[in-house]
C-alpha positions as CSV (number, residue, x, y, z in Angstrom):
1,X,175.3,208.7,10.4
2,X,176.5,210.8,7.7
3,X,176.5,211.3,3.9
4,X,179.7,213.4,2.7
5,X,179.6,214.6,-1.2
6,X,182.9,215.9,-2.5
7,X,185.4,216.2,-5.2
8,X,188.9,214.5,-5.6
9,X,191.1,217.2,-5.4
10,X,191.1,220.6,-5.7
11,X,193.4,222.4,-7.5
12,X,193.0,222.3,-11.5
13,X,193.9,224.6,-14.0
14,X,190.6,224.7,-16.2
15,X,188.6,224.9,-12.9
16,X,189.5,228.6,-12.7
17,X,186.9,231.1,-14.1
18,X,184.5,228.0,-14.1
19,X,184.0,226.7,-11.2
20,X,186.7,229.1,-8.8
21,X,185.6,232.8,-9.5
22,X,188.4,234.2,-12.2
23,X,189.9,236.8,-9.6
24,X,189.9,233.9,-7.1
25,X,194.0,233.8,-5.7
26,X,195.1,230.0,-6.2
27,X,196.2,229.9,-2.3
28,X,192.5,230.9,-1.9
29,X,191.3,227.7,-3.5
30,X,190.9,225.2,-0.6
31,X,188.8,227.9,1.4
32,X,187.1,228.2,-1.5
33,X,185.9,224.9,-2.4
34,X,186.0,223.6,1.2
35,X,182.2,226.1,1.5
36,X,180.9,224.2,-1.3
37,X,181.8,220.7,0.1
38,X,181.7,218.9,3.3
39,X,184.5,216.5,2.3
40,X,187.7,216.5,-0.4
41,X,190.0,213.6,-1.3
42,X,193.2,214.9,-0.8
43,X,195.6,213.3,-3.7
44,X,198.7,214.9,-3.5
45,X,200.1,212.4,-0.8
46,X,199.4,209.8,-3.5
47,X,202.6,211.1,-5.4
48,X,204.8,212.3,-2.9
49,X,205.1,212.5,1.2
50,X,203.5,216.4,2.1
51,X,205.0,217.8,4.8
52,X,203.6,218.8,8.2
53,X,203.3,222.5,7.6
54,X,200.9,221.7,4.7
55,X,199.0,219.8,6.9
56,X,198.7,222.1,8.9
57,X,197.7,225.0,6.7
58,X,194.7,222.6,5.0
59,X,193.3,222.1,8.3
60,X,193.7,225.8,9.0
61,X,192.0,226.8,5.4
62,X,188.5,224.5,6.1
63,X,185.6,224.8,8.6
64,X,184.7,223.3,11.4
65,X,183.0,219.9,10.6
66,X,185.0,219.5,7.4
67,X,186.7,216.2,6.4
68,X,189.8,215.1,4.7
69,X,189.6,211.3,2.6
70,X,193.9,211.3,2.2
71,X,195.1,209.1,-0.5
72,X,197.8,207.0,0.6
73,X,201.3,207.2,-1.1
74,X,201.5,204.8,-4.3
75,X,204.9,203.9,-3.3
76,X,203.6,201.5,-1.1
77,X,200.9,200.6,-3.0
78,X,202.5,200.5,-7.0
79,X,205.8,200.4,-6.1
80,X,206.1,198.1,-3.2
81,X,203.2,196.6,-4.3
82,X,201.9,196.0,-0.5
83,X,205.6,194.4,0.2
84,X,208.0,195.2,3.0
85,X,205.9,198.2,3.3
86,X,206.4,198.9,7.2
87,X,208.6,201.6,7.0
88,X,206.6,203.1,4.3
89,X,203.9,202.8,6.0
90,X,205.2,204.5,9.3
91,X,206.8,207.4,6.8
92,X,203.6,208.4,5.8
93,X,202.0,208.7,9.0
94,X,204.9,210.6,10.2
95,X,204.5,213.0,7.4
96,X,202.0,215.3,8.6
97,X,199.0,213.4,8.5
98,X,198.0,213.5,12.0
99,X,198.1,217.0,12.2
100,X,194.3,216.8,10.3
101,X,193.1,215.8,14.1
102,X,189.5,215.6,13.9
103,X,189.1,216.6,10.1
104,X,191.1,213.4,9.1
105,X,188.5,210.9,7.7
106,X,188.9,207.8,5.5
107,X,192.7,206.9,3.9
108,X,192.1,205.4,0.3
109,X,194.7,202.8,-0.8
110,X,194.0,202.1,-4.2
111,X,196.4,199.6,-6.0
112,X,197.4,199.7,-9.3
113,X,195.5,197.6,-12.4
114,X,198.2,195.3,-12.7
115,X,198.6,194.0,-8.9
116,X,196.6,190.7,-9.0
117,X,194.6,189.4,-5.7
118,X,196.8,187.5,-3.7
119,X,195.2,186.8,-0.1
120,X,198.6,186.9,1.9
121,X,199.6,189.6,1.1
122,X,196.5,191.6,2.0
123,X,195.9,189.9,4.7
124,X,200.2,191.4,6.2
125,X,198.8,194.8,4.9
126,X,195.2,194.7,6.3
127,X,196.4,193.6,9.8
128,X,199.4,196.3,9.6
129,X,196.7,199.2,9.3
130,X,196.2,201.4,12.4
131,X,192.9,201.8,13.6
132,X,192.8,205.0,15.7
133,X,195.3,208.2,16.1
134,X,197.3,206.7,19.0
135,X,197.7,203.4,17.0
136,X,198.6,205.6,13.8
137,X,200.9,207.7,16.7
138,X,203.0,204.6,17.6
139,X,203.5,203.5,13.9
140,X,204.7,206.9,12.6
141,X,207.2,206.6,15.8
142,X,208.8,203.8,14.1
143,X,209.6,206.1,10.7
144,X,212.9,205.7,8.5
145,X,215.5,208.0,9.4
146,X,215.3,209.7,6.1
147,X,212.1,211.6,7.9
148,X,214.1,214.3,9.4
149,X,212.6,216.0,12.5
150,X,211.1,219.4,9.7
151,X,209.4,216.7,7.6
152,X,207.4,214.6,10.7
153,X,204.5,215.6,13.2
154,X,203.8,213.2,15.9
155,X,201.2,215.0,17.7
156,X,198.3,213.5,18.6
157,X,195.7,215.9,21.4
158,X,193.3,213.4,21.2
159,X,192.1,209.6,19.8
160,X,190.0,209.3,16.7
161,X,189.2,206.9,15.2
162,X,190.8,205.9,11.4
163,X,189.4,204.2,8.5
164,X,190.7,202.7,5.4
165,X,189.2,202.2,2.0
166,X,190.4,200.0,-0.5
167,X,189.9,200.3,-4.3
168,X,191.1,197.2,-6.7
169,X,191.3,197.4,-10.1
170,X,192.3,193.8,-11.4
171,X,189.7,191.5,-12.3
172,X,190.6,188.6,-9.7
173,X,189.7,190.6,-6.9
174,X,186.4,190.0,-7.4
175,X,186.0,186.6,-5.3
176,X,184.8,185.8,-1.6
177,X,187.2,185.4,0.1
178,X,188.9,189.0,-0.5
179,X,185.6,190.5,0.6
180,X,185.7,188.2,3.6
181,X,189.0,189.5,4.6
182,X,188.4,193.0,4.2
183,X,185.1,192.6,6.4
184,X,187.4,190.6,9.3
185,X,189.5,194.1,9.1
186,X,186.6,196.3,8.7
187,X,188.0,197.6,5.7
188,X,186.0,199.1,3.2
189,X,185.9,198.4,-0.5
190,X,185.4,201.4,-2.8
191,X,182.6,201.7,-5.2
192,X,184.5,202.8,-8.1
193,X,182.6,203.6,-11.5
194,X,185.2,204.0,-14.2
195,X,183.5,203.4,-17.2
196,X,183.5,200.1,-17.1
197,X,187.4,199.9,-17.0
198,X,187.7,197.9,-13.9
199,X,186.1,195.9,-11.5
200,X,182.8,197.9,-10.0
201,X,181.6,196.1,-6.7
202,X,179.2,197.3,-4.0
203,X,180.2,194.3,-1.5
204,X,179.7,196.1,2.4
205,X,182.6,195.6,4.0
206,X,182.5,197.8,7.0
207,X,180.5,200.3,8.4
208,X,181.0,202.9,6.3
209,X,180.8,203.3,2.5
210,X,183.8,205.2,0.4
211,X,182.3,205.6,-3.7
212,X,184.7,206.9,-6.5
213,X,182.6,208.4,-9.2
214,X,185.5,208.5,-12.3
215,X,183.0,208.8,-15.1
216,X,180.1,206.4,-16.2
217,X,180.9,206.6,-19.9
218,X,184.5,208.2,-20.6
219,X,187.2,207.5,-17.7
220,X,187.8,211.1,-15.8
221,X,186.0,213.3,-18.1
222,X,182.3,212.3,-18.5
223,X,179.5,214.1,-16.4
224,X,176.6,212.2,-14.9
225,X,173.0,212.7,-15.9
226,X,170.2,213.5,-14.2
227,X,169.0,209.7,-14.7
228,X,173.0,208.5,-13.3
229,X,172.6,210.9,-10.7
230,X,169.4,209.5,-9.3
231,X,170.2,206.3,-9.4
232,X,173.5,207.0,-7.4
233,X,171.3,208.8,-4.5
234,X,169.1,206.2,-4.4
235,X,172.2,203.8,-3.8
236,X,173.1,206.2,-1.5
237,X,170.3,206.1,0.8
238,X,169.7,202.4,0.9
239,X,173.7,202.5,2.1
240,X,173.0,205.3,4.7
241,X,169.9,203.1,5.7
242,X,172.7,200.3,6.8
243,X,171.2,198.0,3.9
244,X,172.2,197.8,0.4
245,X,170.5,198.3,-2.8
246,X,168.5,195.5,-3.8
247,X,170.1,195.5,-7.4
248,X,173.6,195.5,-5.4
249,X,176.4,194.4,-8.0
250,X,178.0,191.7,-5.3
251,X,180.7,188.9,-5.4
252,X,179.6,187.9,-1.7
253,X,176.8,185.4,-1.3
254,X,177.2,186.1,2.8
255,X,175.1,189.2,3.8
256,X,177.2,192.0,5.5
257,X,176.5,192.6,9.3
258,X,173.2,194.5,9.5
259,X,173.5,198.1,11.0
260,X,171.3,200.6,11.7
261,X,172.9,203.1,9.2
262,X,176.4,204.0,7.6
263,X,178.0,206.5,7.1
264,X,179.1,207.0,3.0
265,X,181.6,209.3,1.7
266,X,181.4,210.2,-2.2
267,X,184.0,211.7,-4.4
268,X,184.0,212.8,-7.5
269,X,186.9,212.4,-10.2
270,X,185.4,213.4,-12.9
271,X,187.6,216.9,-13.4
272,X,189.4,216.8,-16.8
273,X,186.3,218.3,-18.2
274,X,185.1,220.5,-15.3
275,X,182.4,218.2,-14.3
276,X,183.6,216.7,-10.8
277,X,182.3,220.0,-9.0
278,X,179.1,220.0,-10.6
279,X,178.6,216.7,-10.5
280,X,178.9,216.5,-6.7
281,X,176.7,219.6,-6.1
282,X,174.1,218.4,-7.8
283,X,174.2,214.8,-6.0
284,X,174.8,216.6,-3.0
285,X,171.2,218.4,-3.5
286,X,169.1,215.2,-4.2
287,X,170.3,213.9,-0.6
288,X,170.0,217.5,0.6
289,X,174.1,217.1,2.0
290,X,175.2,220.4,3.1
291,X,178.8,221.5,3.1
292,X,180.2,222.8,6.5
293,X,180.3,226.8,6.9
């Protein structure tokens, strides 16, 4: 199993002559970065529906071995608020999506602070989920016919299997029986610091772990630490291990299915201040994580 250390995003203005070298073209950025890191959450599809051909050209611009995390489009998650969300939901995987192939990893669905738990509802959207390519395949088939034939990519060359990670940010979340639902859909929940803004819970929910470092003391702008990132590694390794850390901040009193090891993905949102790069290269060194070349 795998540990996969990256940065949410990639293109930000302040980043250039920082971290990007200050001659760097802007088209240049993803090849760029995508050297330095094995993995980048890709947030743009959170705000609007990409098209194919960028897609394509992100897959084109990384190495072999990289991986995409794709945010999933708020619409269905703030503005349908997890309702009537099946065409939505076949729209975006008829937007390009599949055309990642192998380099598509985990899709984040994080929901907005004011969407309170409410277990039928997950459970319509948890179930609605496809699992692999083919299942993802046959759902984008069933797009709105707003999704002309330029704006969709069915192609599929072969099955992978797809994840999803969920991150809450309302308080009633934070009970059994949501973490008992996401384990029945091998779903995981995101470990999301955010300064203590919202909920942060380390409940295993599937075989893989999906972290969302935002900043331990100011929300998107503060760096971690030395201490902060040692104590994240060492989180990270007990995860990798298929246990969990003994001090493990948990609303589940029922242990998660023992594994041999997980795989963890790790992202970094820190960027406001130019820290989310730095951040994650330095974590990435204490687990000795290499990007792809």
């Amino acid at each position: 199993m795998s540990v996969r250390i990256g940065i949410s995003g990639w293109r930000y203005a302040p980043w250039r002559g920082r971290f990007y070298p200050e001659d760097l073209p802007q088209r240049l950025e993803l090849h760029y970065a995508a050297r330095h890191f094995s993995s980048i959450e890709l947030n743009g599809s959170f705000y609007a529906l990409q098209r194919p051909e960028s897609y394509r050209r992100w897959y084109a611009d990384t190495p072999r071995g990289f991986v995409f995390a794709v945010k999933a489009p708020r619409f269905i998650t703030h503005i349908r608020r997890l309702r009537e969300v099946d065409g939505p939901l076949a729209n975006f995987f008829a937007s390009g999506v599949l055309a990642l192939g192998e380099k598509l990893g985990p899709v984040l669905w994080q929901l907005p602070p004011s969407l309170a738990y409410d277990a039928a509802s997950i459970e319509h959207f948890l179930a609605a989920l496809p699992r692999d390519s083919r299942q993802a395949q046959a759902l984008a088939r069933r797009h709105e016919p707003r999704m002309t034939p330029e704006r969709t990519w069915l192609a599929v060359s072969a099955n992978h299997r797809l994840r999803h990670a969920l991150e809450i940010r309302h308080p009633s979340f934070a009970c059994a029986g949501f973490i008992a639902q996401l384990r029945r859909h091998r779903v995981a929940l995101v470990v999301a610091d955010t300064a203590g803004r919202w909920p942060l819970l380390e409940d295993v929910t599937a075989g893989f772990m999906y972290l969302r470092l935002h900043g331990d003391k100011e929300l998107y702008a503060s760096g971690y630490d030395d201490a902060a990132l040692d104590e994240w590694a060492r989180r990270i390794r007990a995860w990798q291990r298929g246990g969990q850390p003994g001090d493990a901040r948990t609303v589940s009193d029922a242990a998660p299915p023992k594994r041999r090891s997980r795989d963890v993905y790790c992202y970094f949102d820190n960027d406001t201040k130019v820290r989310a790069p730095f951040d994650a290269r330095r974590l990435a060194e204490r687990l000795r994580e290499r990007p792809a070349r």
